[in-house]
N, CA, C and O atoms as a GROMACS GRO file, in nm:
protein
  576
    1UNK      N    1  -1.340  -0.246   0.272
    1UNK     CA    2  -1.199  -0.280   0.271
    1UNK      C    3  -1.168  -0.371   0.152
    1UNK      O    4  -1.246  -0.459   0.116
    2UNK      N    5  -1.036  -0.344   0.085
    2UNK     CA    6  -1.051  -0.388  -0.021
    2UNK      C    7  -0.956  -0.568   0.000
    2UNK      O    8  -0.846  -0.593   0.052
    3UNK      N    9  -1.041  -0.644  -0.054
    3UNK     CA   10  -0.940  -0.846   0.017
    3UNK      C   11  -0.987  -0.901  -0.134
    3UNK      O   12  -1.040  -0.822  -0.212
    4UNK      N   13  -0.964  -1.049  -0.173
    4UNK     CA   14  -0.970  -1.044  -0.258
    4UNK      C   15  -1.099  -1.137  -0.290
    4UNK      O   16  -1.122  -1.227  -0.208
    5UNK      N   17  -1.173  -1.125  -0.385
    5UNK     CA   18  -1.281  -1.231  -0.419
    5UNK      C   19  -1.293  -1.377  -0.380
    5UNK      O   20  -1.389  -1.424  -0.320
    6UNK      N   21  -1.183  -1.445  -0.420
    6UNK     CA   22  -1.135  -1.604  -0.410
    6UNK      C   23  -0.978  -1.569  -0.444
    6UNK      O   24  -0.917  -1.483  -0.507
    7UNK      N   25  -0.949  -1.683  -0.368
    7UNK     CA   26  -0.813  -1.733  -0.370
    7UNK      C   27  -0.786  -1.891  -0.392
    7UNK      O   28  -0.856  -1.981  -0.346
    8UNK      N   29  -0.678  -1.903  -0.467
    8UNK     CA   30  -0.611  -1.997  -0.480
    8UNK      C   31  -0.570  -2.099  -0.362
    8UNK      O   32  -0.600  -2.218  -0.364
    9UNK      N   33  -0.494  -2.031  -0.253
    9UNK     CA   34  -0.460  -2.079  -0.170
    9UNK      C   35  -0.493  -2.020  -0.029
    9UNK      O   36  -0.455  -1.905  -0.005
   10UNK      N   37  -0.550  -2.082   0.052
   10UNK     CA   38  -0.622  -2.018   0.157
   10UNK      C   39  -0.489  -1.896   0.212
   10UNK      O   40  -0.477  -1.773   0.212
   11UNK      N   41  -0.426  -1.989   0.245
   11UNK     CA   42  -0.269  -1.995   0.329
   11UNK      C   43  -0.126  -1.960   0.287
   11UNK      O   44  -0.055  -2.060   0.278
   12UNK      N   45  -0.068  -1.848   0.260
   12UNK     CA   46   0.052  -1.897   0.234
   12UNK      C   47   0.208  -1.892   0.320
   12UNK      O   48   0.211  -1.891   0.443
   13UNK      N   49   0.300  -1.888   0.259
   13UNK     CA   50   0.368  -1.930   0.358
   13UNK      C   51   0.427  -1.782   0.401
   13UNK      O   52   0.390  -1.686   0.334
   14UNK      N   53   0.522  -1.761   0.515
   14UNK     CA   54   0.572  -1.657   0.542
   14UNK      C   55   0.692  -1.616   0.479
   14UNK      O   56   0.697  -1.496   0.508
   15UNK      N   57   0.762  -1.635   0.431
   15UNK     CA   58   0.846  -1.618   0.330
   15UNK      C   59   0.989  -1.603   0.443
   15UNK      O   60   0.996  -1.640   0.560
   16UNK      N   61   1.100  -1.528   0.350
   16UNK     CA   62   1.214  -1.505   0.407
   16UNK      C   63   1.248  -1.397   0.488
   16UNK      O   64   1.197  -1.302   0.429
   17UNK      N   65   1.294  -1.361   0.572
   17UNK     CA   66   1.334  -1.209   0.636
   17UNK      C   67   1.493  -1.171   0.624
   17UNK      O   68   1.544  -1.079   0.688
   18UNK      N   69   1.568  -1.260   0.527
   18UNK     CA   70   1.701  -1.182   0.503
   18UNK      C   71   1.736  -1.073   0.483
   18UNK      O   72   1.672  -1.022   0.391
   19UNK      N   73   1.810  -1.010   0.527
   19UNK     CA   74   1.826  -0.832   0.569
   19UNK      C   75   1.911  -0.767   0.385
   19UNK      O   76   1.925  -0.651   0.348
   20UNK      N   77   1.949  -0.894   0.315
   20UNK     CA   78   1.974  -0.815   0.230
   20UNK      C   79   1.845  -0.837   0.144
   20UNK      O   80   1.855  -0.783   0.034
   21UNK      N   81   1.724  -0.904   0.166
   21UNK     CA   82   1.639  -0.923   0.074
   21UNK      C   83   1.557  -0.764   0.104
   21UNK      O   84   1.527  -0.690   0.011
   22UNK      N   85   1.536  -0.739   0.216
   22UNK     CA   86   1.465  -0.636   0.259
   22UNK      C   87   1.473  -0.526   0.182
   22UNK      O   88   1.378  -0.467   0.130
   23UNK      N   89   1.630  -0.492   0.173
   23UNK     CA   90   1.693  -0.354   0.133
   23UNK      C   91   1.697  -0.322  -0.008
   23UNK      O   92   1.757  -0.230  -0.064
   24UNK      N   93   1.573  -0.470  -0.086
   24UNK     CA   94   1.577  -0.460  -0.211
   24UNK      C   95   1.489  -0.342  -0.233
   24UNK      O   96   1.412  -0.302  -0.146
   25UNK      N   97   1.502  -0.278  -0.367
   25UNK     CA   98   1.431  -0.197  -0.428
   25UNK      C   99   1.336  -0.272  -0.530
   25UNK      O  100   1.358  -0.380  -0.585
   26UNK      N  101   1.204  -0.174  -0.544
   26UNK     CA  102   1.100  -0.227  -0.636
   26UNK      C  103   1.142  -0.211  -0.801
   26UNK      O  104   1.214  -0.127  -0.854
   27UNK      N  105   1.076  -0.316  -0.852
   27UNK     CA  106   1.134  -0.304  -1.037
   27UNK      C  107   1.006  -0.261  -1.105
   27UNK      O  108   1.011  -0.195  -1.209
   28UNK      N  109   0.888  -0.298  -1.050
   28UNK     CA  110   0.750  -0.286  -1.120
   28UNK      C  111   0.686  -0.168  -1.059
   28UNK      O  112   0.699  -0.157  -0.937
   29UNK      N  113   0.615  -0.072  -1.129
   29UNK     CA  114   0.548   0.027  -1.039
   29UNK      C  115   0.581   0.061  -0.975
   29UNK      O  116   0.554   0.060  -0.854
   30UNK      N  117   0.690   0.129  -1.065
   30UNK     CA  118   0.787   0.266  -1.013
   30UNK      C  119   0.747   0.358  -1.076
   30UNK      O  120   0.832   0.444  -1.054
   31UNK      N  121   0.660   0.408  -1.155
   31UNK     CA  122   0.645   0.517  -1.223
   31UNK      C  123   0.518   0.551  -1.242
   31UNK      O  124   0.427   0.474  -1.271
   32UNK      N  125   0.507   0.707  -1.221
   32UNK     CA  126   0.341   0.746  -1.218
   32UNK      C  127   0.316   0.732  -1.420
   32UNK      O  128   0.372   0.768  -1.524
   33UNK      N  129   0.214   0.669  -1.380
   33UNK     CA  130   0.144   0.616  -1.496
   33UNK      C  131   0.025   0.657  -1.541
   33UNK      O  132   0.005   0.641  -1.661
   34UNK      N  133  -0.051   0.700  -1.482
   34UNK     CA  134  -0.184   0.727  -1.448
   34UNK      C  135  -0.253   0.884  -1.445
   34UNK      O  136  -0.323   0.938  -1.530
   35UNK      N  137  -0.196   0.947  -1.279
   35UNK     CA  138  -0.243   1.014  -1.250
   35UNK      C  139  -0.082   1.137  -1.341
   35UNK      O  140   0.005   1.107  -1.422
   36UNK      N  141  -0.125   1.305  -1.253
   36UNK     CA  142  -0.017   1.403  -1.258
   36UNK      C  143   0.098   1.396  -1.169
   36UNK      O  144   0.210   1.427  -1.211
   37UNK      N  145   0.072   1.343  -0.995
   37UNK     CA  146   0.122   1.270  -0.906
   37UNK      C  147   0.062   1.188  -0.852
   37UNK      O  148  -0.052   1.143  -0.855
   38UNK      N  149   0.164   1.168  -0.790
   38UNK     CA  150   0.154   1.019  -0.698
   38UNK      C  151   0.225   1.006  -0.523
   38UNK      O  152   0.291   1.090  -0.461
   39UNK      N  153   0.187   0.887  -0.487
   39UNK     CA  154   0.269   0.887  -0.339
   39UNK      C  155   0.382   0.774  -0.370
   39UNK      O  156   0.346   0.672  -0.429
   40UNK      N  157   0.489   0.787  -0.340
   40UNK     CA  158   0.594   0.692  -0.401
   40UNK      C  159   0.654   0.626  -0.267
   40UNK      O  160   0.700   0.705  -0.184
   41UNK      N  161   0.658   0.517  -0.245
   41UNK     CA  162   0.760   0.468  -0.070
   41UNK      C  163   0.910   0.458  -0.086
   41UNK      O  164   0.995   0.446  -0.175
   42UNK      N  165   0.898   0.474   0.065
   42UNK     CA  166   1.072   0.527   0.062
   42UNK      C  167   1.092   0.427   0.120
   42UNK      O  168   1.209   0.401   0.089
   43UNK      N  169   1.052   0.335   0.197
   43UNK     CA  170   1.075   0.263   0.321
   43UNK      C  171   0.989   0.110   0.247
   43UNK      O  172   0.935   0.100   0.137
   44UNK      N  173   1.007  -0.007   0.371
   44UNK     CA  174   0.984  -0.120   0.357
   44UNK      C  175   0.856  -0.132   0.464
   44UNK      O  176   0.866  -0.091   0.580
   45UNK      N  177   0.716  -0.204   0.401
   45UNK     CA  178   0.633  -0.237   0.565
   45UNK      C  179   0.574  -0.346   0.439
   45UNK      O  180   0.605  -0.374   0.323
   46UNK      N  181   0.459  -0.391   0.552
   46UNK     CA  182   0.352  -0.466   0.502
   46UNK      C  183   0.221  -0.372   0.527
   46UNK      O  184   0.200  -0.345   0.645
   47UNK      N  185   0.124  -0.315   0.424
   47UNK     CA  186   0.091  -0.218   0.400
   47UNK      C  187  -0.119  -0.286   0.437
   47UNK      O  188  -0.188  -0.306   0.338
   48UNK      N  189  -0.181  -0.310   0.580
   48UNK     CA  190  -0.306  -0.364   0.546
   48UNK      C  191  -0.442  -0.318   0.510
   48UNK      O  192  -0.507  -0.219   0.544
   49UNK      N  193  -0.462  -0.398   0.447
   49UNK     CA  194  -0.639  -0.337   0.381
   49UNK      C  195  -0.681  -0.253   0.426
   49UNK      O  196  -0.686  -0.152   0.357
   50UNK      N  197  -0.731  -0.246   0.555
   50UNK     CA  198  -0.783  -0.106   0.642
   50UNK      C  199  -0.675   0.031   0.601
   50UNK      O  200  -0.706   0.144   0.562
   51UNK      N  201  -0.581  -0.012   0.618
   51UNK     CA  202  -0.468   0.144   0.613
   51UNK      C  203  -0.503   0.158   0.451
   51UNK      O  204  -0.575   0.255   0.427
   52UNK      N  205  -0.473   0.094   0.360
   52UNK     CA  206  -0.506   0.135   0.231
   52UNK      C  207  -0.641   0.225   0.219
   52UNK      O  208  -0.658   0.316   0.138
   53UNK      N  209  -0.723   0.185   0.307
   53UNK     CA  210  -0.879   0.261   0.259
   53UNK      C  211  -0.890   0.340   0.373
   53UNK      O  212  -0.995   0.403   0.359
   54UNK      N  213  -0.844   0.366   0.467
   54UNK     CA  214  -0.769   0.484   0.545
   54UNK      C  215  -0.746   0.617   0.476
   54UNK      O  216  -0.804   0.725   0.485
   55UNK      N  217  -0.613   0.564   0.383
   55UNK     CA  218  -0.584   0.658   0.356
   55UNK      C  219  -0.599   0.714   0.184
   55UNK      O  220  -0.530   0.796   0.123
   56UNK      N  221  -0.724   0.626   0.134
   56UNK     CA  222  -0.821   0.638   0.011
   56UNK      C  223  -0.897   0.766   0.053
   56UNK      O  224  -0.901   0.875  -0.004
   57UNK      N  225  -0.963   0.718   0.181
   57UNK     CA  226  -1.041   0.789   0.264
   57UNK      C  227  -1.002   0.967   0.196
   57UNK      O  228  -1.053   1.037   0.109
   58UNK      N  229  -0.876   0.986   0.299
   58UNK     CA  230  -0.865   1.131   0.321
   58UNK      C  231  -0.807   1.198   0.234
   58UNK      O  232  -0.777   1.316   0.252
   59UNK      N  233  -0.770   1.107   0.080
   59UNK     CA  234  -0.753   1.205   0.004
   59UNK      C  235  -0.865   1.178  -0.094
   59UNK      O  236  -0.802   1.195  -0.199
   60UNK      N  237  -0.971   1.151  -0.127
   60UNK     CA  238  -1.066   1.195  -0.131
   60UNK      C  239  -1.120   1.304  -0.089
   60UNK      O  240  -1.127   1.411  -0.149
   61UNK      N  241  -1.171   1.269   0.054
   61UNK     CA  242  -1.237   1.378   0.112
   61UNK      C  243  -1.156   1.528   0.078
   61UNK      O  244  -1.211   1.629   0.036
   62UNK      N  245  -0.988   1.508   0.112
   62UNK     CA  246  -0.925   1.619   0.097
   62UNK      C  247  -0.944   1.667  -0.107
   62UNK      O  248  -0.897   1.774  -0.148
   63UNK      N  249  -0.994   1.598  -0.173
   63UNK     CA  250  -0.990   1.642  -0.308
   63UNK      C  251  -1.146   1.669  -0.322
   63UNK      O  252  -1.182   1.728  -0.424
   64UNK      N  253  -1.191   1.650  -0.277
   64UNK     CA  254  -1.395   1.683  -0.309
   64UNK      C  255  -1.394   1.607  -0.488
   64UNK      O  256  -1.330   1.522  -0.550
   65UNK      N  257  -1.497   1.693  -0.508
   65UNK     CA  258  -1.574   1.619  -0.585
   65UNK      C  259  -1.442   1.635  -0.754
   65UNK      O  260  -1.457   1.578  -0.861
   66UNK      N  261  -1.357   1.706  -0.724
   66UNK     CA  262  -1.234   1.723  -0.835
   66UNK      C  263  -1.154   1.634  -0.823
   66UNK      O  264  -1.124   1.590  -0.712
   67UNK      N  265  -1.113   1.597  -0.911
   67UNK     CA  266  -0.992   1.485  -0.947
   67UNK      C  267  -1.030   1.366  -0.927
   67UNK      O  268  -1.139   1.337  -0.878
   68UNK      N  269  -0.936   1.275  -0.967
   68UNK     CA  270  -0.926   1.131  -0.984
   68UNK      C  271  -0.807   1.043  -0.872
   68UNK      O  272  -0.696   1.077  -0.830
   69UNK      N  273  -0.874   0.946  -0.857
   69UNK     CA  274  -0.754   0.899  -0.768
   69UNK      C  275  -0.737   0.750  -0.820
   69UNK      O  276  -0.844   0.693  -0.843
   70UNK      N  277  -0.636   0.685  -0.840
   70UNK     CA  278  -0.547   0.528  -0.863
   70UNK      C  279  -0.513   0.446  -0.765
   70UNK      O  280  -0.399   0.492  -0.755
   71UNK      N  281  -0.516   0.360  -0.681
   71UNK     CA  282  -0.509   0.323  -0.645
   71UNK      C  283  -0.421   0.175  -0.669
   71UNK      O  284  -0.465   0.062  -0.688
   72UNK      N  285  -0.270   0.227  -0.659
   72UNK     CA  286  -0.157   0.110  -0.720
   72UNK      C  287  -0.109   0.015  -0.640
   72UNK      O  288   0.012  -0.008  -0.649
   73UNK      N  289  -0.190  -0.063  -0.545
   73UNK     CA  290  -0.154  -0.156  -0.489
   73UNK      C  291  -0.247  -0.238  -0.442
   73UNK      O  292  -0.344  -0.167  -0.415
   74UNK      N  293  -0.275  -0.379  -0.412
   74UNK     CA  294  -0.394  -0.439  -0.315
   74UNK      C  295  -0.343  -0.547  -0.308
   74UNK      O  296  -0.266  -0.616  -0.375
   75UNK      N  297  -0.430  -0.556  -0.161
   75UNK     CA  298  -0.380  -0.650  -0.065
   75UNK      C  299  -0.437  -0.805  -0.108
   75UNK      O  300  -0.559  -0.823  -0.108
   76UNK      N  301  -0.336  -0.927  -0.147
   76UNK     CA  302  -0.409  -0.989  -0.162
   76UNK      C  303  -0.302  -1.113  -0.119
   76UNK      O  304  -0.312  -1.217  -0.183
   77UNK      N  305  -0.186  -1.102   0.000
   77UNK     CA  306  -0.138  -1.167   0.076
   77UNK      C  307  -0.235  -1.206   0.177
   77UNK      O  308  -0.296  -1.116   0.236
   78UNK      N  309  -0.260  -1.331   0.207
   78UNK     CA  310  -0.345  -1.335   0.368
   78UNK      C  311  -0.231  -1.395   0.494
   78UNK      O  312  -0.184  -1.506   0.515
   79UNK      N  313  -0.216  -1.270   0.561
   79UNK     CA  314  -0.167  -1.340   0.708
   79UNK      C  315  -0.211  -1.386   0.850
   79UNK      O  316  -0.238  -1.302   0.936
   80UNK      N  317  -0.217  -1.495   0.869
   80UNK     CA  318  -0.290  -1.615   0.942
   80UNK      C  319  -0.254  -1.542   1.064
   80UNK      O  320  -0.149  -1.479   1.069
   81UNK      N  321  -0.356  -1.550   1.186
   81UNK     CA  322  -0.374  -1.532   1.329
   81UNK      C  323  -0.408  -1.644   1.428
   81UNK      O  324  -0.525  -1.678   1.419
   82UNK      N  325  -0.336  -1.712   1.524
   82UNK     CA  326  -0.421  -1.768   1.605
   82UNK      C  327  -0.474  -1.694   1.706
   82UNK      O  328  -0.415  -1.593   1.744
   83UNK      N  329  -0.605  -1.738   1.767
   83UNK     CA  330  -0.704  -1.698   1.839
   83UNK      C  331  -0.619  -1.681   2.009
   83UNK      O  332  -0.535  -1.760   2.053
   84UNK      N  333  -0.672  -1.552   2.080
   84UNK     CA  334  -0.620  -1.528   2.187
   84UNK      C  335  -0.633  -1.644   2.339
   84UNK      O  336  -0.736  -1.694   2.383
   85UNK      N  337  -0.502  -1.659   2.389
   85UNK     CA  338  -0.490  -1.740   2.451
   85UNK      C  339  -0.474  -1.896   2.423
   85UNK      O  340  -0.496  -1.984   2.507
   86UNK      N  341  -0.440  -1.913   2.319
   86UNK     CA  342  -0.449  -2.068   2.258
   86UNK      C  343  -0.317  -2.109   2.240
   86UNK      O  344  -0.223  -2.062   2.176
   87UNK      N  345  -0.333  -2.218   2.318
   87UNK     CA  346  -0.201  -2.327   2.372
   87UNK      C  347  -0.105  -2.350   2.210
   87UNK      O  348  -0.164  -2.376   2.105
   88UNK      N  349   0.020  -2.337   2.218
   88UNK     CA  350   0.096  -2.384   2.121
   88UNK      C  351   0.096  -2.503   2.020
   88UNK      O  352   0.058  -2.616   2.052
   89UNK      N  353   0.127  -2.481   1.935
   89UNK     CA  354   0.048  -2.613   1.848
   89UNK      C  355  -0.072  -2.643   1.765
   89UNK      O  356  -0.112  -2.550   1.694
   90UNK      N  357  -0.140  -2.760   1.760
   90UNK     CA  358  -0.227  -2.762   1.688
   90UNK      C  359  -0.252  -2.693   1.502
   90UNK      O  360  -0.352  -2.677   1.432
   91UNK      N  361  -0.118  -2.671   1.483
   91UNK     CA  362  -0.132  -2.643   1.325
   91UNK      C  363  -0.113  -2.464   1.303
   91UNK      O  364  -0.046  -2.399   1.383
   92UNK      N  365  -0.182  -2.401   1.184
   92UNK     CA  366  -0.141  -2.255   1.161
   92UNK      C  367  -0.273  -2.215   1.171
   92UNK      O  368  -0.377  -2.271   1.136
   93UNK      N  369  -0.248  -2.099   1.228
   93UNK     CA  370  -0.396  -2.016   1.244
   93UNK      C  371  -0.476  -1.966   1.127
   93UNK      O  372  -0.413  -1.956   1.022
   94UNK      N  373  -0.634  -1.925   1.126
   94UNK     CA  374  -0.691  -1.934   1.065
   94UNK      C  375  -0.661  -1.762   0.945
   94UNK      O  376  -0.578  -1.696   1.006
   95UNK      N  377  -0.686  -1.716   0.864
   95UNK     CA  378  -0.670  -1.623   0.829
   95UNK      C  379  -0.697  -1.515   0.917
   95UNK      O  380  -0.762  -1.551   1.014
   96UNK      N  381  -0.666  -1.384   0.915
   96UNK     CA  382  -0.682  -1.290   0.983
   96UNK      C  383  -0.736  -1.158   0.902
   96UNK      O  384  -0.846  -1.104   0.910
   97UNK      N  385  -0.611  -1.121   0.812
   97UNK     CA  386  -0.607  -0.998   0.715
   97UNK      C  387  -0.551  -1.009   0.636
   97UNK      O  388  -0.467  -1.099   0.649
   98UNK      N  389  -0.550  -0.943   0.516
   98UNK     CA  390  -0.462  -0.911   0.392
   98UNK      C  391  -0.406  -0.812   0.391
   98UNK      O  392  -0.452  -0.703   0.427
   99UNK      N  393  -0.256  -0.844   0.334
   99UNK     CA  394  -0.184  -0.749   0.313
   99UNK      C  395  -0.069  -0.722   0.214
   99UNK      O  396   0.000  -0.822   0.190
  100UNK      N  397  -0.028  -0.589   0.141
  100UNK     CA  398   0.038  -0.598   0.049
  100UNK      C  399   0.213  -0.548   0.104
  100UNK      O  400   0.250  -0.457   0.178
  101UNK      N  401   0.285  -0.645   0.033
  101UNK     CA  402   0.442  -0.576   0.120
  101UNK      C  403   0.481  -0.503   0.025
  101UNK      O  404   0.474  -0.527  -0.096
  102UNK      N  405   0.521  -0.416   0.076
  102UNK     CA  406   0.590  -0.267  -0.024
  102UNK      C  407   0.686  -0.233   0.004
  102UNK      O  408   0.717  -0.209   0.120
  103UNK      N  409   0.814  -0.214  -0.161
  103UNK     CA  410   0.944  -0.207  -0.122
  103UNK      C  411   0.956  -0.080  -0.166
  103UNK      O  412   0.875  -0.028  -0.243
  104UNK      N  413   1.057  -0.025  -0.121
  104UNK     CA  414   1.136   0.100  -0.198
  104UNK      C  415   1.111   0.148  -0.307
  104UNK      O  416   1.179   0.086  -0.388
  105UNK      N  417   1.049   0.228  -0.360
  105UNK     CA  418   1.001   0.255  -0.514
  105UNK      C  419   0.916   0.242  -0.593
  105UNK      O  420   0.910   0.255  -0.715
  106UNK      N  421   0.807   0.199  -0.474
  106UNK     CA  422   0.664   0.123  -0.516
  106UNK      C  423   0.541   0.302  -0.532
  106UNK      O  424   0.508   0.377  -0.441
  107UNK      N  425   0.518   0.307  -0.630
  107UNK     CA  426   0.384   0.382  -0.673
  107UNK      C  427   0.282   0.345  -0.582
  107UNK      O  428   0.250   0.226  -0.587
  108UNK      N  429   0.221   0.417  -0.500
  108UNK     CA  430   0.068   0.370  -0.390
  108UNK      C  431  -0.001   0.400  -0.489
  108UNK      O  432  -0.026   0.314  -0.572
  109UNK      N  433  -0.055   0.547  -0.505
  109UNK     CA  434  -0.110   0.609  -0.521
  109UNK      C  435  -0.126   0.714  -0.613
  109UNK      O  436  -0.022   0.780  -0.610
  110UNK      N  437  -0.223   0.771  -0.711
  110UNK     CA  438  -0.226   0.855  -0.760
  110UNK      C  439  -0.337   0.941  -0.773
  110UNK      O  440  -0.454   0.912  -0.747
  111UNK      N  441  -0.277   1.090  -0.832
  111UNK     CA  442  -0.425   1.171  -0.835
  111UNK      C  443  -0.383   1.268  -0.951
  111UNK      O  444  -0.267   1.282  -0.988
  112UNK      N  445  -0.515   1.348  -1.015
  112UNK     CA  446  -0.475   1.395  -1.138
  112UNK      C  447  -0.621   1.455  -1.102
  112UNK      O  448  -0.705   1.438  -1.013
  113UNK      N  449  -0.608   1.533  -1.214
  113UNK     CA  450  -0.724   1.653  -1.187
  113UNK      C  451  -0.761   1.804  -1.136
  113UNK      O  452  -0.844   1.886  -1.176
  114UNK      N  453  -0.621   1.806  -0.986
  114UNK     CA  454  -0.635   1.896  -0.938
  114UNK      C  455  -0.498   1.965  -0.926
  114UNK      O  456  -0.408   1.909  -0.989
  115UNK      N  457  -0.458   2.100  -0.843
  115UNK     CA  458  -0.393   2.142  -0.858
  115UNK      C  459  -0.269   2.095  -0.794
  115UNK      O  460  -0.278   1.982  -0.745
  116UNK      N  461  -0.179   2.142  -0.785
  116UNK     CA  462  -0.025   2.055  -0.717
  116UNK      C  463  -0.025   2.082  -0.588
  116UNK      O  464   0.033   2.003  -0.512
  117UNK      N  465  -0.105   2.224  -0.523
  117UNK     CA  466  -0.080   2.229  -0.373
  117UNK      C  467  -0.179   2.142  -0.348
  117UNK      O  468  -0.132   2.065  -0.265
  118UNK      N  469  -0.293   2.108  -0.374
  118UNK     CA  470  -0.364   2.001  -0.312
  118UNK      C  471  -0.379   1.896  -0.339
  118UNK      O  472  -0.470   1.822  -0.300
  119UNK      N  473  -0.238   1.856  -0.453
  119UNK     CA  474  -0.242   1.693  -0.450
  119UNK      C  475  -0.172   1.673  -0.372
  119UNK      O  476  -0.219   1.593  -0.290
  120UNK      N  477  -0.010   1.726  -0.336
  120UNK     CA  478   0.031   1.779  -0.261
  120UNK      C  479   0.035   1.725  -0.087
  120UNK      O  480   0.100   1.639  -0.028
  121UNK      N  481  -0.082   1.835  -0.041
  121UNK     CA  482  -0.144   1.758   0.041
  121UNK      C  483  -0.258   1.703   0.103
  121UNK      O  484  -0.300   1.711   0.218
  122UNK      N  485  -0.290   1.658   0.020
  122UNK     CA  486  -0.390   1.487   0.018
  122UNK      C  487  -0.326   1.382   0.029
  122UNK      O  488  -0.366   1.290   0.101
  123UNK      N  489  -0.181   1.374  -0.059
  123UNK     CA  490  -0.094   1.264  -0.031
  123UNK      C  491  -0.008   1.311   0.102
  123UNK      O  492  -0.027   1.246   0.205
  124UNK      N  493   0.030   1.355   0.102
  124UNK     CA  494   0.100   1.422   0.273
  124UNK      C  495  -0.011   1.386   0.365
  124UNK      O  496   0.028   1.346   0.475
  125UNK      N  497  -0.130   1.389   0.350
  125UNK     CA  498  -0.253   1.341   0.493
  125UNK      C  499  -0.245   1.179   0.478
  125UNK      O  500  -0.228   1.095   0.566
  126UNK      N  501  -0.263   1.163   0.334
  126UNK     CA  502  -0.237   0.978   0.311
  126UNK      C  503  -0.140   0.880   0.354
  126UNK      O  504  -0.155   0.758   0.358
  127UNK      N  505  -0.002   0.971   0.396
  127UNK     CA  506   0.121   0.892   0.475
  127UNK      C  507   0.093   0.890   0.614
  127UNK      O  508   0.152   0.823   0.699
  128UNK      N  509   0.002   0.965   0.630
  128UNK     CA  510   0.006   0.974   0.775
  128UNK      C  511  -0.081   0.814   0.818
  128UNK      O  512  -0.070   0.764   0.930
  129UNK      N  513  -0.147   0.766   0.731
  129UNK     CA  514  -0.230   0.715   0.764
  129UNK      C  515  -0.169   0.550   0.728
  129UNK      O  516  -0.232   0.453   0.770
  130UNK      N  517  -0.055   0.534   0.656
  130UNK     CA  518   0.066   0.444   0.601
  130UNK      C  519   0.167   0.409   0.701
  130UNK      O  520   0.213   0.496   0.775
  131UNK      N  521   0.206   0.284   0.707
  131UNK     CA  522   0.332   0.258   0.811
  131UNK      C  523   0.437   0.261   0.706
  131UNK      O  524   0.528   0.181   0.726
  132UNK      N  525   0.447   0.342   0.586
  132UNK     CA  526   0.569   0.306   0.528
  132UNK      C  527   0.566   0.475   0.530
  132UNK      O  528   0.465   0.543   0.546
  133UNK      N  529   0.743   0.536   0.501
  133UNK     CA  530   0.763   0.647   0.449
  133UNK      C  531   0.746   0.663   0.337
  133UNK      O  532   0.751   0.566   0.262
  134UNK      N  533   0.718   0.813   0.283
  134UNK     CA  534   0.694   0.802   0.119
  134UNK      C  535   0.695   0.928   0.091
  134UNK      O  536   0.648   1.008   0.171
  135UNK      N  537   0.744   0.964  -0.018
  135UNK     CA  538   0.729   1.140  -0.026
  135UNK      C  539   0.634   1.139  -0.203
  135UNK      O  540   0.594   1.046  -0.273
  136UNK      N  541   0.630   1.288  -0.219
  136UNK     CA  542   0.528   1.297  -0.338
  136UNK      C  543   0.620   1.311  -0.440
  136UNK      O  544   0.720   1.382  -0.430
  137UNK      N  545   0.581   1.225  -0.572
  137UNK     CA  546   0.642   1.281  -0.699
  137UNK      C  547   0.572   1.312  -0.825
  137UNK      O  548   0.477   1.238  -0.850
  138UNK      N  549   0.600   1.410  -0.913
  138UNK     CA  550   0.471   1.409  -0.988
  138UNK      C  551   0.567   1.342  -1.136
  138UNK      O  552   0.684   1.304  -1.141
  139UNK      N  553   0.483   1.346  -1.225
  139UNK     CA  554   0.486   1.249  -1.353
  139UNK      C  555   0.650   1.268  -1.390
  139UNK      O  556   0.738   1.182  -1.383
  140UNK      N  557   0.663   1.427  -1.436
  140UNK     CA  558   0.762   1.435  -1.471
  140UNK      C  559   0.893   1.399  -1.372
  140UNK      O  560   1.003   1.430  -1.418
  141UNK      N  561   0.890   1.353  -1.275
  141UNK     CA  562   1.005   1.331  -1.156
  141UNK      C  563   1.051   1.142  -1.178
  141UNK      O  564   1.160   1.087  -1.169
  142UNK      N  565   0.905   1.085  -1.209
  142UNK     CA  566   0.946   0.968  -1.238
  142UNK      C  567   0.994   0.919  -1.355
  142UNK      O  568   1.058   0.814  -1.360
  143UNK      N  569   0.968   0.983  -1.446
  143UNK     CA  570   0.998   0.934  -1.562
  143UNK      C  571   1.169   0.960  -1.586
  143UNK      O  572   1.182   0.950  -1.708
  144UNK      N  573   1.236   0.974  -1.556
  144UNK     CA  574   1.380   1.013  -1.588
  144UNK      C  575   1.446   0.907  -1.574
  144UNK      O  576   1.568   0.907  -1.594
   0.00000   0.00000   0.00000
């Protein structure tokens, strides 16, 4: 699972949940760069380490030993858990997992190498495995 080497700050804070902050769209890594396509999000989540290599997983496997895959995001938010059953108080819980938040327009993923029905769906098996929506776009779709 991919977390990060060292960090700066064990802890950070939880940030804002304003409903117009949400509905923002992404400015950085919006555009396939890399691969021929990509998986692009439609939707807003917090995206964690395990689901990222989830869904590394099956488009791999779904591409065999052809093509290349990118991997345009990692988790290197940590969100704190306290331990089950533990009385209120006593401070913020200890780390738990990492995770990356993904807005509207964010590039996951890419692959290059193979043909379009099976990049296709490799990324179509890879949402499944994502709490965000996302449909496929290939190079020429983003760039416009």
């Amino acid at each position: 699972m991919l977390f990060p080497k060292k960090v700066k700050h064990r802890k950070w804070q939880t940030g804002r949940k304003h409903p117009d902050r949400l509905k923002a769209t992404e400015t950085r890594g919006t555009t396939v760069s890399f691969g021929s396509f990509g998986l692009k999000a439609t939707s807003q989540s917090r995206v964690k380490s395990n689901q990222i290599e989830a869904a590394r997983r099956v488009i791999s496997r779904t591409l065999g030993k052809a093509g290349k895959i990118w991997i345009r995001i990692f988790p290197d938010k940590p969100v704190t858990k306290k331990a089950a059953e533990v009385p209120m108080g006593k401070g913020k819980g200890d780390p738990d997992h990492f995770v990356f938040e993904v807005r509207p327009g964010r590039i996951l993923f890419e692959i290059d190498g193979v043909s379009e029905t099976i990049a296709r769906e490799a990324l179509r098996k890879a949402t499944a495995k994502l709490p965000v929506k996302a449909k496929v776009v290939s190079r020429e779709e983003t760039r416009v």
